[in-house]
C-alpha atoms as an extended CHARMM CRD file, in Angstrom:
* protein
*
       245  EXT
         1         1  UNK       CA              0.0000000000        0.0000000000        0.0000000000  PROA      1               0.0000000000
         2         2  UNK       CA              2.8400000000        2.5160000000        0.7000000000  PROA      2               0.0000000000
         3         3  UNK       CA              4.2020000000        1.8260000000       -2.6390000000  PROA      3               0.0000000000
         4         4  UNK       CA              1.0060000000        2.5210000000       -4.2510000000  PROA      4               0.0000000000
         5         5  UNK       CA              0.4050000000        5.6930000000       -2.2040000000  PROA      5               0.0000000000
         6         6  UNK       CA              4.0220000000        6.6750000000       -3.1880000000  PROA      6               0.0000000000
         7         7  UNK       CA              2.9490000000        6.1280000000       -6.8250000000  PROA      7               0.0000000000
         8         8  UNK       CA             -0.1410000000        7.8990000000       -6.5030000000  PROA      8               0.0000000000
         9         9  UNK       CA              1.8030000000       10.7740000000       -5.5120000000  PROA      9               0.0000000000
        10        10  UNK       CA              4.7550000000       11.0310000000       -7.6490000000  PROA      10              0.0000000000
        11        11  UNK       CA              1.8860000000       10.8420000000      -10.3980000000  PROA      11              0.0000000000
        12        12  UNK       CA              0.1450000000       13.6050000000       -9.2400000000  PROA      12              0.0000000000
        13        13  UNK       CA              3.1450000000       15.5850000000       -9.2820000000  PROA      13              0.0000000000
        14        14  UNK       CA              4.2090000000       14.6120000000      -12.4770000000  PROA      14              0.0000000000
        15        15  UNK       CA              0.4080000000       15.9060000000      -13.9660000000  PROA      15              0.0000000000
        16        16  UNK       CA              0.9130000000       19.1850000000      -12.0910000000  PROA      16              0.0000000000
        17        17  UNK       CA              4.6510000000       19.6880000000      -13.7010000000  PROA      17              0.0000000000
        18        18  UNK       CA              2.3130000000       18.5810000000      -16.7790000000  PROA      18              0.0000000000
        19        19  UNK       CA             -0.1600000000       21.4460000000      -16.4370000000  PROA      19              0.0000000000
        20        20  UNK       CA              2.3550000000       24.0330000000      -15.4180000000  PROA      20              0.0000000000
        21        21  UNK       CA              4.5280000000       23.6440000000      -18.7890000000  PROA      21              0.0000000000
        22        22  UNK       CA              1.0570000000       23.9490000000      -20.7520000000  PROA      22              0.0000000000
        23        23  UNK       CA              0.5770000000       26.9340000000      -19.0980000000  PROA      23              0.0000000000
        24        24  UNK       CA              3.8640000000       27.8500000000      -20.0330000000  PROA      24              0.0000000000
        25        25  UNK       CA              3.3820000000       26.8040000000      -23.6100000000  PROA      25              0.0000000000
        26        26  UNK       CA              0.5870000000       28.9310000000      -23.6820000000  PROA      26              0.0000000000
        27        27  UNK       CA              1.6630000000       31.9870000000      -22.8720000000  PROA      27              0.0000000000
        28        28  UNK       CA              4.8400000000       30.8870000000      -25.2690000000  PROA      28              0.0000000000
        29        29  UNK       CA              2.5730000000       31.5830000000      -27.8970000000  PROA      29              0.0000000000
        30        30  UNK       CA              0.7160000000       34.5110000000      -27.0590000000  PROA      30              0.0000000000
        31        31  UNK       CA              4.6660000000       35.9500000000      -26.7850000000  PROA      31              0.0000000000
        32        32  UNK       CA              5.2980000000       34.5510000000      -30.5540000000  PROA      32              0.0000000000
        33        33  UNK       CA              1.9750000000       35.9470000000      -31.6020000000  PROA      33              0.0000000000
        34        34  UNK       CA              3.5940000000       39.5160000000      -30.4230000000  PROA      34              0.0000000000
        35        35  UNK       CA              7.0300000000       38.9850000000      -31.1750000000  PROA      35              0.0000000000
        36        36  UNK       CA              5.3760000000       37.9850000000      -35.0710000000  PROA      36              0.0000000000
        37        37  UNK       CA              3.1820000000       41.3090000000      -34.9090000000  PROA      37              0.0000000000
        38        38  UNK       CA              6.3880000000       43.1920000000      -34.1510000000  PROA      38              0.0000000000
        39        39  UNK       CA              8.6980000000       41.6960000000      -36.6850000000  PROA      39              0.0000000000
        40        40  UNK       CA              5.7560000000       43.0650000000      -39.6640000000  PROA      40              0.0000000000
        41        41  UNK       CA              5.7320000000       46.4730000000      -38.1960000000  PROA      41              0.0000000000
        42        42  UNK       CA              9.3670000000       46.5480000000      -38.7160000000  PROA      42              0.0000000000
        43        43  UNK       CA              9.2210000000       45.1100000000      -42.6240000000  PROA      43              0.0000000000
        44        44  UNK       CA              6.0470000000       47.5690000000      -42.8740000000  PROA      44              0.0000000000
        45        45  UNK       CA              8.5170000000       50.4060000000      -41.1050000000  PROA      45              0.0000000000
        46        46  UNK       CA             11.7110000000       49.1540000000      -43.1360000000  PROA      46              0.0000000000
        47        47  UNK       CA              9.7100000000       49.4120000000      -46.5600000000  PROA      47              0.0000000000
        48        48  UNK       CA              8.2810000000       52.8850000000      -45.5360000000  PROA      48              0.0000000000
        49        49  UNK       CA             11.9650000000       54.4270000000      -45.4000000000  PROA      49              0.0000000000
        50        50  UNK       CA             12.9520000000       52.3650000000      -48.6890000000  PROA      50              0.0000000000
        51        51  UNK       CA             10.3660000000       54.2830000000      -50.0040000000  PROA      51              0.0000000000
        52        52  UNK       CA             11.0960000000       57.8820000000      -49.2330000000  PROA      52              0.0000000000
        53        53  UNK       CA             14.9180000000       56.9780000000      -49.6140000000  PROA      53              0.0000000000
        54        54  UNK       CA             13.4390000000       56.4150000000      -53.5360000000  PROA      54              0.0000000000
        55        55  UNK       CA             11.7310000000       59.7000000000      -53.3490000000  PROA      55              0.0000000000
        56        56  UNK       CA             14.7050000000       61.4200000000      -51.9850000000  PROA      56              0.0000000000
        57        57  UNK       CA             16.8660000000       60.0060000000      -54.4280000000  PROA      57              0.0000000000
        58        58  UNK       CA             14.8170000000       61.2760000000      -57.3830000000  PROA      58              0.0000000000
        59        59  UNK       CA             14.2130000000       64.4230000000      -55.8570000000  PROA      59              0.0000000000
        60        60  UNK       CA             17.5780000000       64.9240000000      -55.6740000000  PROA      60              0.0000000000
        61        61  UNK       CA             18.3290000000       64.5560000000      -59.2350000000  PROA      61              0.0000000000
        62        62  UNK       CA             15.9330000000       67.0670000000      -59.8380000000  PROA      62              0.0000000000
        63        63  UNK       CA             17.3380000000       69.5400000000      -57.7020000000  PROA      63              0.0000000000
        64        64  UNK       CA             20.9300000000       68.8120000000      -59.1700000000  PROA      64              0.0000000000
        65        65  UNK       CA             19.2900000000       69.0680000000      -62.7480000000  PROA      65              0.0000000000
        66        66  UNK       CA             18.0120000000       72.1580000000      -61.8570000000  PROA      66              0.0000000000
        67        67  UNK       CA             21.0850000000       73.6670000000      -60.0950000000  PROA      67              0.0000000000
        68        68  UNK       CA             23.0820000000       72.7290000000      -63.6390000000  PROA      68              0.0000000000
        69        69  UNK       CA             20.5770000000       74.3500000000      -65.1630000000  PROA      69              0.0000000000
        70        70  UNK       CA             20.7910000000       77.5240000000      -63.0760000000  PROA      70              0.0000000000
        71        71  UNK       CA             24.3000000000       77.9330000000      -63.5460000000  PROA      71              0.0000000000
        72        72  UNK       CA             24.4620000000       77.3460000000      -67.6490000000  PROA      72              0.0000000000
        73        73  UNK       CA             21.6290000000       80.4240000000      -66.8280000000  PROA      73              0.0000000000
        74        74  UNK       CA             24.1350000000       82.0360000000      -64.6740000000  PROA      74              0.0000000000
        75        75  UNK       CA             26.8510000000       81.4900000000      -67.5510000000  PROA      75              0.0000000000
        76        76  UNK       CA             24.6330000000       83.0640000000      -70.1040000000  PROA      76              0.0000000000
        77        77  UNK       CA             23.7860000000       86.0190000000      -67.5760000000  PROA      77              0.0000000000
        78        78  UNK       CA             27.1230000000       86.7770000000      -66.7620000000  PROA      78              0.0000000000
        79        79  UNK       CA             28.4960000000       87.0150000000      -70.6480000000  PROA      79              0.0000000000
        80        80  UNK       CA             25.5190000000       89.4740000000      -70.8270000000  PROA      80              0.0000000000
        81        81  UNK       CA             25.9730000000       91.3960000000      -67.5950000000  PROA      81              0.0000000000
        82        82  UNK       CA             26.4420000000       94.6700000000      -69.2200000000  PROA      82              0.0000000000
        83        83  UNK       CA             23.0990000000       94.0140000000      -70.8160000000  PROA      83              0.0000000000
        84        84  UNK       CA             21.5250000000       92.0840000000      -67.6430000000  PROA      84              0.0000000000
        85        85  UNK       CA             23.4000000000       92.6190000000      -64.1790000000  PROA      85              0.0000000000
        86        86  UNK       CA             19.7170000000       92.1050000000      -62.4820000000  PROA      86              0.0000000000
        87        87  UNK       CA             19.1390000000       88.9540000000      -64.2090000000  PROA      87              0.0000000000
        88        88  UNK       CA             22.6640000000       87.8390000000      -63.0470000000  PROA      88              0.0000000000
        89        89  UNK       CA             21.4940000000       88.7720000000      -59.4570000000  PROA      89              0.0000000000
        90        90  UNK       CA             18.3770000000       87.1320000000      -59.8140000000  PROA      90              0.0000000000
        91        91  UNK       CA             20.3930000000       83.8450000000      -61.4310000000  PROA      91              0.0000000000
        92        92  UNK       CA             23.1810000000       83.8160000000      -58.1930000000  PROA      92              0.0000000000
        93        93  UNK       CA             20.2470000000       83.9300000000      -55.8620000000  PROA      93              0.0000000000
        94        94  UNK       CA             18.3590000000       80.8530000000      -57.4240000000  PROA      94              0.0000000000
        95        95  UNK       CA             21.6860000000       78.9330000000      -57.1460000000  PROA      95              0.0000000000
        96        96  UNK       CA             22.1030000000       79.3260000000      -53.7080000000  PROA      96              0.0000000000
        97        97  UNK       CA             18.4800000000       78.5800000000      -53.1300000000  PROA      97              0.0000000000
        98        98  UNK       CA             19.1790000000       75.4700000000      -54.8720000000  PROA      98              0.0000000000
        99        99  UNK       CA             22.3010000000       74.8620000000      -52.8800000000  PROA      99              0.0000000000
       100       100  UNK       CA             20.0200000000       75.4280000000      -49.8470000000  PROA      100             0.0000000000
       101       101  UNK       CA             17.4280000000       72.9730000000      -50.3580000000  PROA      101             0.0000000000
       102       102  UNK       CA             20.3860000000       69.8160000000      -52.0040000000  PROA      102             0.0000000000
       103       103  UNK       CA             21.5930000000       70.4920000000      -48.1610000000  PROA      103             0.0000000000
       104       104  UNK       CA             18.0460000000       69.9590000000      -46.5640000000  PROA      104             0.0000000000
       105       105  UNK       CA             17.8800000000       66.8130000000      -48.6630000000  PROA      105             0.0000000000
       106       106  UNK       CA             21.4640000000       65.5870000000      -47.4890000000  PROA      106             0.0000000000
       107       107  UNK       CA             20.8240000000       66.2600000000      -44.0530000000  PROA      107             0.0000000000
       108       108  UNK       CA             17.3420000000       63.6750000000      -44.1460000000  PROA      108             0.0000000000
       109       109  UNK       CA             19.6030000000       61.4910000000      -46.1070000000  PROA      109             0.0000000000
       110       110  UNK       CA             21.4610000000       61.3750000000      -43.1690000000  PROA      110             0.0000000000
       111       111  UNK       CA             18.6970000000       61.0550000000      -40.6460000000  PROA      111             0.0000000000
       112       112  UNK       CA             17.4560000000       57.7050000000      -42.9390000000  PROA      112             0.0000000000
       113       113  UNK       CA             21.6250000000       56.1140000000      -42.8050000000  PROA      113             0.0000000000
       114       114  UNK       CA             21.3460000000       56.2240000000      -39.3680000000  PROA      114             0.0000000000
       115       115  UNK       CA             17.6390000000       54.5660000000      -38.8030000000  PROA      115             0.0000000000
       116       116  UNK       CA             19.4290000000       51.5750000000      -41.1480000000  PROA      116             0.0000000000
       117       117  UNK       CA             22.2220000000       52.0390000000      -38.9240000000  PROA      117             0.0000000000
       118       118  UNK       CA             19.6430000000       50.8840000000      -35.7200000000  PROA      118             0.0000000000
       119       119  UNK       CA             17.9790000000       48.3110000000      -38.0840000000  PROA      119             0.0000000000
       120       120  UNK       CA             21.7170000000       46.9740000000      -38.2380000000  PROA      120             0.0000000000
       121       121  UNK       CA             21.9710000000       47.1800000000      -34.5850000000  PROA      121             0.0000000000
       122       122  UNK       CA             18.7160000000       45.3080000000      -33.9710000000  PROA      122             0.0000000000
       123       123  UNK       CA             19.6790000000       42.5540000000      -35.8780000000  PROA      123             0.0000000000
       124       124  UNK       CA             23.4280000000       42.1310000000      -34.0590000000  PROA      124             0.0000000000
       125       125  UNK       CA             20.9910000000       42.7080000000      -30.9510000000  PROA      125             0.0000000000
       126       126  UNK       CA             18.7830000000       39.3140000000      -32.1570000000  PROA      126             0.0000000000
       127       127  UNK       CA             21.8600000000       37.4070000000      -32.8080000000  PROA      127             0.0000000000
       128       128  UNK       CA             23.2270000000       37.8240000000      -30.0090000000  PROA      128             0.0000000000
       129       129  UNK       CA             19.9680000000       36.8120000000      -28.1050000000  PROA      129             0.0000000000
       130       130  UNK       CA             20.2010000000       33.5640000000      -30.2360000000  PROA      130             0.0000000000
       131       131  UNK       CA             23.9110000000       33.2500000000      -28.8860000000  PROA      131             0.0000000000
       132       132  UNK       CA             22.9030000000       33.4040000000      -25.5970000000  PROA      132             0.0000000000
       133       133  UNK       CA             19.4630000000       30.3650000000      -26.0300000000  PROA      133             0.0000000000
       134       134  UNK       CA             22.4650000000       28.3760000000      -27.6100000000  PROA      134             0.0000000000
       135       135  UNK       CA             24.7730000000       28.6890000000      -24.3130000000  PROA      135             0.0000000000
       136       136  UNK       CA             21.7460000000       28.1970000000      -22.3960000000  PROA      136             0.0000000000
       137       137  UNK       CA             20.7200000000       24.4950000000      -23.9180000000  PROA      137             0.0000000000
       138       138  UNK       CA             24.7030000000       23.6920000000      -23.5600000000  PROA      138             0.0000000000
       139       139  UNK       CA             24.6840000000       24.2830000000      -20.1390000000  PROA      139             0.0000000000
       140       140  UNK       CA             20.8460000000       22.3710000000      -19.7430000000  PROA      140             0.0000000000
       141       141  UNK       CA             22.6910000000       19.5100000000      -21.2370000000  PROA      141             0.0000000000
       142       142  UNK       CA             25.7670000000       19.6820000000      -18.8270000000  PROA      142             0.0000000000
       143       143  UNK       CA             23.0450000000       19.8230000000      -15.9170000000  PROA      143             0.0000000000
       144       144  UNK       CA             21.2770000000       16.5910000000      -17.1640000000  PROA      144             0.0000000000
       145       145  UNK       CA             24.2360000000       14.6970000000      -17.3410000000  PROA      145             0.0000000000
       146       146  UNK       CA             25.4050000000       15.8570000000      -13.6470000000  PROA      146             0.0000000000
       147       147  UNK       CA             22.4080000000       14.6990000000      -12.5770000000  PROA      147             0.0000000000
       148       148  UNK       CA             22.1770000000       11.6230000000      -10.3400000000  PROA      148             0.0000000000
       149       149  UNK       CA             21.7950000000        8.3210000000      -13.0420000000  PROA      149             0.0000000000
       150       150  UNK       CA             19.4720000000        6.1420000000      -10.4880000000  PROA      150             0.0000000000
       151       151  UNK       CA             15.4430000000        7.4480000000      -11.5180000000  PROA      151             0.0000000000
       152       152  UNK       CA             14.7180000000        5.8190000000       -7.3840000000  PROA      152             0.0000000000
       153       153  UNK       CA             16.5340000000        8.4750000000       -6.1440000000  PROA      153             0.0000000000
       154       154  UNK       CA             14.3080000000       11.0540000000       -7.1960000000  PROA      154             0.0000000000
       155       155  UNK       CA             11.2810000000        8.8810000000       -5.7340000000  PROA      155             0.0000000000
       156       156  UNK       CA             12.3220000000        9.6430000000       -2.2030000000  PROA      156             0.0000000000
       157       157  UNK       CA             12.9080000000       13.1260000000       -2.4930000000  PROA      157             0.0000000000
       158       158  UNK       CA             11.0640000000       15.8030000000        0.2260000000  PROA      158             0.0000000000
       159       159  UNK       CA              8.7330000000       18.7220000000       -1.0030000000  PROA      159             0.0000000000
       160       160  UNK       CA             10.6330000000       21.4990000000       -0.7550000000  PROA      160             0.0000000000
       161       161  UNK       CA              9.5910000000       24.5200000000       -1.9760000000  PROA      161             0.0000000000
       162       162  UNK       CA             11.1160000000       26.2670000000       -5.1170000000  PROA      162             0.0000000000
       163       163  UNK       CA             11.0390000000       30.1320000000       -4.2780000000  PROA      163             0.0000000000
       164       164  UNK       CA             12.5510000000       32.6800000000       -6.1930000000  PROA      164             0.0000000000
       165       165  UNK       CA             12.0780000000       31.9770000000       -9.7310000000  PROA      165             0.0000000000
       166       166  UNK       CA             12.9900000000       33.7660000000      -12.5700000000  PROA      166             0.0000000000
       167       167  UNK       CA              9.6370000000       34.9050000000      -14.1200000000  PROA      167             0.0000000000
       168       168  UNK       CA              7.5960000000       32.7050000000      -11.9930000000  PROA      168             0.0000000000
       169       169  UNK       CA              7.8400000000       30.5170000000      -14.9730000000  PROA      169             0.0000000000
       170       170  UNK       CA              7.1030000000       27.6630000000      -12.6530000000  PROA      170             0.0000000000
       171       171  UNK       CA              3.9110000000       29.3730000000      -10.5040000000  PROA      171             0.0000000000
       172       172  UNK       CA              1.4640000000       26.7410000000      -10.6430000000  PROA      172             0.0000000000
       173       173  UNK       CA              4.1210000000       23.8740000000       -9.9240000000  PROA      173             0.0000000000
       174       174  UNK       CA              4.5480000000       25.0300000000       -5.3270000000  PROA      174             0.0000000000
       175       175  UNK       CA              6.5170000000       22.1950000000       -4.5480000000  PROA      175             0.0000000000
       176       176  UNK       CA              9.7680000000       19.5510000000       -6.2020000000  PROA      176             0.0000000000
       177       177  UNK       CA             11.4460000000       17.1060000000       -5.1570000000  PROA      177             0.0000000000
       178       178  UNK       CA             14.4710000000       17.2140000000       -4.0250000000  PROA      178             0.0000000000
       179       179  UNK       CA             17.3090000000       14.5420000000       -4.1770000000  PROA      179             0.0000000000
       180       180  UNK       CA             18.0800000000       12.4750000000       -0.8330000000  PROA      180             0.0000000000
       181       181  UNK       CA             21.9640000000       13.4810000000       -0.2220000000  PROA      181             0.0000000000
       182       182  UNK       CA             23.8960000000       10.4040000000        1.3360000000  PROA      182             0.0000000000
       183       183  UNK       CA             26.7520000000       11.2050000000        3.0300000000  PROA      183             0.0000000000
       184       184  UNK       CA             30.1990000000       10.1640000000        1.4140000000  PROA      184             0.0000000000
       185       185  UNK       CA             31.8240000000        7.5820000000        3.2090000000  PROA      185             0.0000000000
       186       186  UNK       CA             35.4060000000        8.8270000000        5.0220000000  PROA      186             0.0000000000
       187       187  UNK       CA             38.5170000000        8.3030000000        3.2880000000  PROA      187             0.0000000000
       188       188  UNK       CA             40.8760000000        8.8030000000        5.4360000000  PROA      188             0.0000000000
       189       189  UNK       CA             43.7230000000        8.8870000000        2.8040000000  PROA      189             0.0000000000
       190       190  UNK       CA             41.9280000000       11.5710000000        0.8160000000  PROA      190             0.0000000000
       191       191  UNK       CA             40.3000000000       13.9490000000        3.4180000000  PROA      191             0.0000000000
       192       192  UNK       CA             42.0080000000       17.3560000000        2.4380000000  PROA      192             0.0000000000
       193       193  UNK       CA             41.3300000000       16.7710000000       -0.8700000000  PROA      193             0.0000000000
       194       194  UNK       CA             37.1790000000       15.9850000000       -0.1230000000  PROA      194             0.0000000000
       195       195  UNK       CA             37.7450000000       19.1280000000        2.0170000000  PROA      195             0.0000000000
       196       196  UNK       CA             39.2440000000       21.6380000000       -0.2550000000  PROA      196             0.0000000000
       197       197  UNK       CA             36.8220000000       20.4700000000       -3.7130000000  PROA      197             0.0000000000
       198       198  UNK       CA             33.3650000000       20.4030000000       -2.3270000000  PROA      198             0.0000000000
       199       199  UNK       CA             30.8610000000       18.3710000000       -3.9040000000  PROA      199             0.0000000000
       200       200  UNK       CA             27.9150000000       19.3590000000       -6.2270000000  PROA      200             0.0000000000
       201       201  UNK       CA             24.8620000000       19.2730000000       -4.3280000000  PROA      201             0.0000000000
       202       202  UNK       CA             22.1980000000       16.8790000000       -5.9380000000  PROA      202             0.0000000000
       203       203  UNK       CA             19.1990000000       19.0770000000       -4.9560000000  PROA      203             0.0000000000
       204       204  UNK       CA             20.6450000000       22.4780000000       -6.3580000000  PROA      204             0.0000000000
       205       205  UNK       CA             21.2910000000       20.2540000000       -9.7420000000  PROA      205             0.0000000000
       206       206  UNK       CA             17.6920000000       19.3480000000      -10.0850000000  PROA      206             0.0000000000
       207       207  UNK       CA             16.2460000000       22.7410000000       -9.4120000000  PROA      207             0.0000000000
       208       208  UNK       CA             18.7950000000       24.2300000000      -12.0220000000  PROA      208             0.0000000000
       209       209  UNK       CA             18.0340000000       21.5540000000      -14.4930000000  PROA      209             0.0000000000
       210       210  UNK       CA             13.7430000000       22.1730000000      -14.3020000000  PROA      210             0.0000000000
       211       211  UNK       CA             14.3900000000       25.7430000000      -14.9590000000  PROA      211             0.0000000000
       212       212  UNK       CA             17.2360000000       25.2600000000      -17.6770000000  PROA      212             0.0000000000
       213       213  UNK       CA             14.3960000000       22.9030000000      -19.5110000000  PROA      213             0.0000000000
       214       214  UNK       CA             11.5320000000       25.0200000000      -18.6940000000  PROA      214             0.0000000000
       215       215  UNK       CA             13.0670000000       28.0040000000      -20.2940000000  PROA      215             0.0000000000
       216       216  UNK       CA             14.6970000000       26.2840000000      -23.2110000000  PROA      216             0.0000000000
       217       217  UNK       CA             10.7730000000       25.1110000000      -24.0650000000  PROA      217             0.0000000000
       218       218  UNK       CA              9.9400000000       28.9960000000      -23.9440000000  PROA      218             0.0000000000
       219       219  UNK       CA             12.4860000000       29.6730000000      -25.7800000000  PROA      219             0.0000000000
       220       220  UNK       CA             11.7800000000       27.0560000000      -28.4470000000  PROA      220             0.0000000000
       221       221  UNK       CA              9.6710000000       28.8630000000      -30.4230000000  PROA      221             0.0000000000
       222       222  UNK       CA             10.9970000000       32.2050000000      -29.9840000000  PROA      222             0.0000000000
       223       223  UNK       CA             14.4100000000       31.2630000000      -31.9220000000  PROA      223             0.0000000000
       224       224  UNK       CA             11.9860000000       29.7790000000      -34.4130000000  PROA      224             0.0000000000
       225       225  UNK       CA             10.3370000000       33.2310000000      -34.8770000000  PROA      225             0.0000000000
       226       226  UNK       CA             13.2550000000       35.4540000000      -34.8890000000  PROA      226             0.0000000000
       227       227  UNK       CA             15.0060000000       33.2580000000      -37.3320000000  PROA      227             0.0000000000
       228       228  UNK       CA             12.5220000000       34.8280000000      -40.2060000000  PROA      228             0.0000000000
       229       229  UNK       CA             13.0420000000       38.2660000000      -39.0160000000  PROA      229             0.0000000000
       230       230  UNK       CA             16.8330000000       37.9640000000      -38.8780000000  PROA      230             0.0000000000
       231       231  UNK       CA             16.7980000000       36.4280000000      -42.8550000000  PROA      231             0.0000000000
       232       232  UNK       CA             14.2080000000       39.5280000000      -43.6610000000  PROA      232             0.0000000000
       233       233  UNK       CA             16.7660000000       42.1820000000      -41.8410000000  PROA      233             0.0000000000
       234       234  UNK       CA             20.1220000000       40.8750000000      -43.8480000000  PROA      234             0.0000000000
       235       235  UNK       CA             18.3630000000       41.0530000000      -47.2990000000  PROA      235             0.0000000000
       236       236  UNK       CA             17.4510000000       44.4970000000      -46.5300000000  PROA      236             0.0000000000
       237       237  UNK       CA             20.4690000000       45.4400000000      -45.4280000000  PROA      237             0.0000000000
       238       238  UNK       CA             22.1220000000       43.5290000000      -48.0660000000  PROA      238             0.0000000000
       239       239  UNK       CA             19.8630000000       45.0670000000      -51.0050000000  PROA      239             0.0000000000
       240       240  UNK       CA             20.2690000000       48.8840000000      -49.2520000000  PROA      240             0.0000000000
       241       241  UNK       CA             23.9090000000       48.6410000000      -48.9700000000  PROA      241             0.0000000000
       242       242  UNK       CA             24.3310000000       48.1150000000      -52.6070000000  PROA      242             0.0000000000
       243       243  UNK       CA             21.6590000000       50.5240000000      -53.7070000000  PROA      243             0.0000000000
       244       244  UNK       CA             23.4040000000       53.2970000000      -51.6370000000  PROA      244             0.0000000000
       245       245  UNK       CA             27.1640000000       52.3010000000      -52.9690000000  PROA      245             0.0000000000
C-alpha cells in the first residue's frame, strides 16, 4: 500500500509539472503571436523608409538638374551682364536657393543612414539573443548529465519549496522534489582533498536543471520566430547597402 500511495503521488506531481509547462506553452505563444506582430511592423517600417529613400533620391536629381541648369543660366547672364546685371542677381540667388534645399535633402539622407544604422543594430541585438538560447541548452545539457543516473533516487525526495524563480515561470508547480543526499563515506587517505573540492549538491542540480528545460521550451519557439526576421533584416540590409554604394 505505501508503494502505491508513493505512486499515486509522484503521479500527481508529475500531472501538475504537466499542467504548469502547458501553461507555459501557452503563454509561449501569445509571446510569438507579439514577437510575429512586431517583426511586420518593422518590414512595414523598413519598406516605408525604402520608399522615401526612392523619393529622396529622385528628388535629388531634380534639384541637381536644376542647379546645372541655373548655372548654364548664370553662364549666359554673366556674358551678358552689361546688358543684364539684375538677371545675373536674380540667377546667383536661385543657385544658392538650390544649394540650400540639395543640403536639406542631405541632411534627411542622413537622418534615414542612421535609422538603417539601428535596423543593423537590432539585428546584431537578435543574434546575439540567439547566442545566448544556444549557451543556455549547452549548459541544460551539462546539468542533465550531472544529474544523479538512479530514476529511485528522485522517488524519495522531500517537497521542498522552489522560491525565487525567474519569471515565476514555474507558478502553478509550489513544490519539487528534491534529491536524498547520502553522506560520502570517510577516506581517510583523501580527506584534504574531499575538504578543499566540495561536492555538487544533488538538490541544487535538479532545481537548475527544471528551470534550464523550462526556459529552453519557452524559448523554443521564440528562436523559431526570430530566425525569419533575422533572414528579412540581412536582405534588406544587403539590397540597401548596394543601392546606396
Amino acid at each position: 500500500e505505501r508503494e502505491v500511495d508513493r505512486a499515486l503521488q509522484i503521479g500527481s506531481e508529475r500531472e501538475g509539472a504537466i499542467m504548469s509547462l502547458a501553461k507555459e506553452q501557452a503563454d509561449l505563444k501569445i509571446k510569438s503571436s507579439e514577437l510575429r506582430s512586431r517583426e511586420e511592423q518593422l518590414v512595414r517600417d523598413r519598406e516605408l523608409l525604402e520608399q522615401e529613400k526612392q523619393e529622396l533620391r529622385l528628388e535629388k536629381e531634380r534639384v541637381n538638374a536644376a542647379a546645372l541648369h541655373v548655372k548654364q543660366r548664370a553662364d549666359e547672364i554673366n556674358s551678358m551682364s552689361k546688358l543684364s546685371s539684375h538677371k545675373y542677381e536674380e540667377g546667383e540667388k536661385a543657385l544658392v536657393e538650390a544649394k540650400k534645399v540639395e543640403s536639406e535633402h542631405q541632411a534627411r539622407l542622413q537622418t534615414l543612414q542612421q535609422q538603417m544604422k539601428w535596423l543593423r543594430q537590432q539585428e546584431e541585438h537578435l543574434h546575439q539573443e540567439r547566442l545566448s538560447l544556444s549557451q543556455q541548452r549547452r549548459q541544460l545539457e551539462q546539468l542533465r548529465m550531472e544529474l544523479p543516473s538512479n530514476p529511485r533516487a528522485f522517488q524519495n525526495m522531500p517537497q521542498v519549496p522552489l522560491l525565487g524563480t525567474p519569471d515565476k515561470i514555474i507558478s502553478n508547480m509550489h513544490y519539487l522534489p528534491l534529491p536524498v543526499t547520502v553522506p560520502p563515506k570517510a577516506n581517510p587517505g583523501n580527506t584534504i582533498a574531499s575538504q578543499g573540492l566540495p561536492r555538487p549538491d544533488p538538490a541544487d542540480l535538479y532545481a537548475k536543471l527544471v528551470l534550464h528545460k523550462i526556459t529552453a521550451e519557452r524559448d523554443h519557439d521564440f528562436l523559431e520566430e526570430e530566425q525569419f526576421f533575422l533572414e528579412t533584416l540581412k536582405r534588406t540590409s544587403y539590397k540597401t547597402s548596394f543601392q546606396s554604394t
